[in-house]
DOMARTOR-860500 format. One line per 5 residues: for each residue x, y, z of N, C-alpha, C. Coordinates in pm, whole numbers. Layout:
BEGIN
X/Y/Z/X/Y/Z/X/Y/Z  ...
//
This chain:
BEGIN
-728/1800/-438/-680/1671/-480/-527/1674/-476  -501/1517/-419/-330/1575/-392/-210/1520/-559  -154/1603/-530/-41/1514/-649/43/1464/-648  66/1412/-727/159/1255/-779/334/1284/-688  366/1230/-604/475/1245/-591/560/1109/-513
658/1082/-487/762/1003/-432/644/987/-296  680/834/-211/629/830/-97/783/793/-28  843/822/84/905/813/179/831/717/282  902/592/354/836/557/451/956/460/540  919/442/618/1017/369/704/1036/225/664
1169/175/666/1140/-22/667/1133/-79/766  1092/-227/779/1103/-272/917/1190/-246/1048  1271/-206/1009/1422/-171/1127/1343/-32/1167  1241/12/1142/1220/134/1237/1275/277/1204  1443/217/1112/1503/353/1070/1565/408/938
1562/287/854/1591/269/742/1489/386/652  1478/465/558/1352/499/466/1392/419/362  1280/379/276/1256/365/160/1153/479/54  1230/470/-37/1150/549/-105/1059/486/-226  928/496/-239/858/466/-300/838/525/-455
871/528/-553/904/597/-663/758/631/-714  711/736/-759/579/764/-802/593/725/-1003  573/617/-1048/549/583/-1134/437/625/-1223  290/647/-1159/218/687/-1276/87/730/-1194  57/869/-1221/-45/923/-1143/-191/903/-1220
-275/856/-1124/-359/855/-1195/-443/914/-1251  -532/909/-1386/-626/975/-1449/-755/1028/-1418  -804/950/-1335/-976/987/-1297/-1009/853/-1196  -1098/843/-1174/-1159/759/-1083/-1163/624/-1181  -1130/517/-1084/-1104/378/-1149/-1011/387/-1197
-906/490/-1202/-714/467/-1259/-698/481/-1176  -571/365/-1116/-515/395/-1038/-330/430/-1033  -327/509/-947/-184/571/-881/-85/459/-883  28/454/-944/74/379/-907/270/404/-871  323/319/-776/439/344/-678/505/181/-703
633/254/-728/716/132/-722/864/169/-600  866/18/-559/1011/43/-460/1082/42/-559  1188/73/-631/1296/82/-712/1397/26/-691  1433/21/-555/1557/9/-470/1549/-184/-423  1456/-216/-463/1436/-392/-404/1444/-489/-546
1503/-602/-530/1490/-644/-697/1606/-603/-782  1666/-716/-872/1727/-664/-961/1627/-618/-1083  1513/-649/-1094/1442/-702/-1228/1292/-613/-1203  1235/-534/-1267/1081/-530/-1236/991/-652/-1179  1010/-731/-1215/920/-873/-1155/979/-918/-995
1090/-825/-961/1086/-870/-844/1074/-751/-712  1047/-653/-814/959/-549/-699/819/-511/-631  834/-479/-515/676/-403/-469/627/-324/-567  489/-342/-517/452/-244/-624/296/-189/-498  299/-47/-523/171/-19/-422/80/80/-523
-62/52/-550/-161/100/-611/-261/181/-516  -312/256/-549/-453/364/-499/-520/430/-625  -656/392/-583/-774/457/-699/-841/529/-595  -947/597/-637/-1074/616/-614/-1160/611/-684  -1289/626/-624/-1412/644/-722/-1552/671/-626
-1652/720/-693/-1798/731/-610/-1838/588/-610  -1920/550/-498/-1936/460/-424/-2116/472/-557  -2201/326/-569/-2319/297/-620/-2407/426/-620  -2414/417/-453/-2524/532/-413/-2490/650/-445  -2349/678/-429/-2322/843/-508/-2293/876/-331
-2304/869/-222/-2311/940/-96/-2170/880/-48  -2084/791/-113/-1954/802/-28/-1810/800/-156  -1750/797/-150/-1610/829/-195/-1557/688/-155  -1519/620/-248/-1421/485/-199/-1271/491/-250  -1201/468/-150/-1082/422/-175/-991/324/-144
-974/282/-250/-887/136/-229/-714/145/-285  -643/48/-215/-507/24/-228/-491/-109/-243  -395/-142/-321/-299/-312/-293/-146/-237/-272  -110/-339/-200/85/-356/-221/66/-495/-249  138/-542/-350/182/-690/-366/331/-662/-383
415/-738/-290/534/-758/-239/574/-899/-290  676/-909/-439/730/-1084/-460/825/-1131/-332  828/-1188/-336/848/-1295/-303/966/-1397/-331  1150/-1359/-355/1170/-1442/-421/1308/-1525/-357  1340/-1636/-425/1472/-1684/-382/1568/-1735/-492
1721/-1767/-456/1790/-1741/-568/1815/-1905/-573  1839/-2005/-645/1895/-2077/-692/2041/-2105/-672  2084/-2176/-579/2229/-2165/-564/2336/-2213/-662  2282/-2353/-730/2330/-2408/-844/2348/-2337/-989  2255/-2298/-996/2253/-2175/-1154/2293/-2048/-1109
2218/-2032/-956/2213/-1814/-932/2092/-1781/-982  2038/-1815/-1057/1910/-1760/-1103/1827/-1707/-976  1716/-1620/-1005/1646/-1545/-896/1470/-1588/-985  1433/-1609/-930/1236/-1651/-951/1167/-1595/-814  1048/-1556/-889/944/-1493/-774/885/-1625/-740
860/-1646/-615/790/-1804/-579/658/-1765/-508  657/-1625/-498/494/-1615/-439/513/-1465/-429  346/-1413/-342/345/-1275/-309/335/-1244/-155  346/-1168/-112/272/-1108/31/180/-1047/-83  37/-986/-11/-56/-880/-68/-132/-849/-2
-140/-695/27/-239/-638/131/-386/-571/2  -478/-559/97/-562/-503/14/-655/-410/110  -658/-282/107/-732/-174/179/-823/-125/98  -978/-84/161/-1094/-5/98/-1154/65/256  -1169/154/187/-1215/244/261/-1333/321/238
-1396/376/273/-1540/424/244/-1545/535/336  -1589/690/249/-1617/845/297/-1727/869/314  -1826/891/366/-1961/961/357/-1930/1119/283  -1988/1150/218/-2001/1239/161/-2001/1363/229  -2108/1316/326/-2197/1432/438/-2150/1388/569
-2004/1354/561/-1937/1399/696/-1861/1523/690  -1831/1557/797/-1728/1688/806/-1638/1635/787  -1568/1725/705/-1386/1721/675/-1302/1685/832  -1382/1754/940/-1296/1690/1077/-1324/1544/1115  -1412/1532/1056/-1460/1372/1125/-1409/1295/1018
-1418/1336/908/-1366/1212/750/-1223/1216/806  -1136/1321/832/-1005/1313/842/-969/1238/1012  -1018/1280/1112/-1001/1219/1231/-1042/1019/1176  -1166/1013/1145/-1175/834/1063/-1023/772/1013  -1031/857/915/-890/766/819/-794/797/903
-716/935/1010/-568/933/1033/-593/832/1135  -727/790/1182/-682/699/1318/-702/602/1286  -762/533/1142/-751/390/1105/-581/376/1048  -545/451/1005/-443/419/894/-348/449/992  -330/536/1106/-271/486/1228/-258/372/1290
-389/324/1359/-381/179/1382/-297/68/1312  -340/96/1198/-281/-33/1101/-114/24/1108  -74/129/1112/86/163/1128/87/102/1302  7/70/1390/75/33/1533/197/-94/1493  249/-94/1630/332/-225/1608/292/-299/1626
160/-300/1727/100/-456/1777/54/-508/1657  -63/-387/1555/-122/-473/1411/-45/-510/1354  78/-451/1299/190/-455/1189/278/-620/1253  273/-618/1373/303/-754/1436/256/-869/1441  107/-852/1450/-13/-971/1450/1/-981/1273
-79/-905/1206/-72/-937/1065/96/-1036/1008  220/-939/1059/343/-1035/1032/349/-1204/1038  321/-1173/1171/259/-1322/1230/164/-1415/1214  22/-1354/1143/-76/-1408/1096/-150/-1418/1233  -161/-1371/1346/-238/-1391/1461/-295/-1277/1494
-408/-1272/1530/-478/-1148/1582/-426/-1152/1733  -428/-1028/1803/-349/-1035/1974/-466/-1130/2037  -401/-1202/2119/-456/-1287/2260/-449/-1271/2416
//
């Protein structure tokens, strides 16, 4: 089981990192992990925030794991300056292990989904709201 630490990841420019601050590791299955950007926002209410749990799946034969990022959303008020969140972006990932796969095949599954979703074409279509044509 891995532990709680900082996530590093690239920003849109391709070269920028951000660092993801490891805020609060989680306890057991159904707590979840949780990561804050630190660096976005003057205010907690106007930062990302990215979550991961796990837990056994009904049947007991798979391992689920799920994530959100909810990303505010905000703009400043030119007359006052004030800053308000006016909405979210929010992704939401689940994933599902078979139990009784091999560690090569569970790991080949997730690095080449969670690859995909890092391509530029998905990361582009989703931006865009269009699937490719």
């Amino acid at each position: 089981m891995p532990n709680m630490a900082d996530i590093t990841v690239k920003k849109a420019d391709g070269t920028t990192d951000i660092v993801w601050s490891a805020l609060s590791p989680s306890a057991g299955d159904k707590v979840a992990a949780i990561w804050r950007s630190q660096t976005v926002g003057a205010a907690v209410a106007y930062r990302p925030e990215f979550k991961l749990w796990t837990f056994s799946a009904p049947n007991g034969t798979q391992r689920v794991a799920k994530a959100t990022l909810v990303y505010p959303v905000t703009e400043t008020d030119s007359s006052s300056g004030l800053t308000k969140v006016v909405g979210f972006i929010t992704q939401v990932v689940e994933t599902k292990v078979l139990g009784l796969a091999a560690d090569t095949v569970a790991a080949e599954a997730v690095y080449q989904a969670q690859n995909l979703m890092a391509s530029a074409l998905v990361k582009q279509s989703i931006k865009d709201g269009f699937a490719p044509t």
